[in-house]
N, C-alpha and C positions, 0 to 999 in steps of 0.2 A: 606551427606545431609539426612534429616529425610524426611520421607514421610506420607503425613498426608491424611485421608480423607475428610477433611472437612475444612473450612475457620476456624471456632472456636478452632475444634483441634489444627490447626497451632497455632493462638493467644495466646491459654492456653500454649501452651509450651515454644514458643518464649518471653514471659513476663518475665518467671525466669528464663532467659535467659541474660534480660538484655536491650531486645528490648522494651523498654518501651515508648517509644516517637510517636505519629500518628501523621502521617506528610497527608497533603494534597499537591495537587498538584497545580502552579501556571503555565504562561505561560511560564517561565523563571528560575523558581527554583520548588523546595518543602519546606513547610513552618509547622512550630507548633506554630497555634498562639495563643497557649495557654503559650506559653512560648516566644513568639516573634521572634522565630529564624525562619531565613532563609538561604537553603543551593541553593548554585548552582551548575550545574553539575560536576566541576572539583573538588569540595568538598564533594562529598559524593562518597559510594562505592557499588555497587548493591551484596549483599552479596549471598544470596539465592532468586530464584524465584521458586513458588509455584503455578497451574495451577487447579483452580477447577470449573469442569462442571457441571452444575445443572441437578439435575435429570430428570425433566419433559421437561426442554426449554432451549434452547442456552442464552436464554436473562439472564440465572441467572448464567454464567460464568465469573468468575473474578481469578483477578491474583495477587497475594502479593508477594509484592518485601520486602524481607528482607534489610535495609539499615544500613551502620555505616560510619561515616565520620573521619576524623582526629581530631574532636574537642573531640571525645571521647562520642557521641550521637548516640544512636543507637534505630533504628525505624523500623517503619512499612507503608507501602505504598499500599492500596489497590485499584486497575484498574477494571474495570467492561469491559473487551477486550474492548479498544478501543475507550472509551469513552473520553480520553484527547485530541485524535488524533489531532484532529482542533483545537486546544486552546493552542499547544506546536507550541514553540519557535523551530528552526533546532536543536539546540542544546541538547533541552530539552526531544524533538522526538527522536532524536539520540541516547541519553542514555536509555530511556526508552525500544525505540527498539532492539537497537543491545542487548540487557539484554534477551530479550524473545528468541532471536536465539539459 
């Protein structure tokens, strides 16, 4: 796994890569509604996570989850720690979490 120091670093590598898809997240899935798909946890696959802490403040740490499903889509998910927490489904917490373990 690549190690990056920066959110954009990651991005620029990861795009010709193949990861080109930004998924947000819903209560119950992750969605690109630029293209109308929607995955749900048992269709996607948490491929790489990346952990970056902001220089000056806690508040500027986020987490990308590199994603690819079986439909042959491969994405990007980016968390600001914890900001979905209360807006996920068990299911959707579940994946999300047990991924940062």
């Amino acid at each position: 796994m690549n190690h990056y120091n920066n959110l954009v670093e990651a991005i620029n590598d990861l795009r010709p890569r193949g990861f080109t898809t930004d998924f947000n997240v819903k209560s119950d899935c992750i969605e690109c509604p630029s293209s109308q798909l929607r995955l749900y946890p048992a269709e996607f696959k948490i491929n790489e996570i990346h952990r970056f802490e902001g220089d000056s403040t806690p508040d500027d740490s986020s987490i990308l989850y590199v994603i690819s499903s079986e439909r042959g889509v491969k994405g990007i998910l980016i968390d600001a720690y914890g900001t979905y927490a209360e807006a996920l489904n068990f299911e959707m917490a579940q994946k999300l979490s047990l991924s940062k373990t």
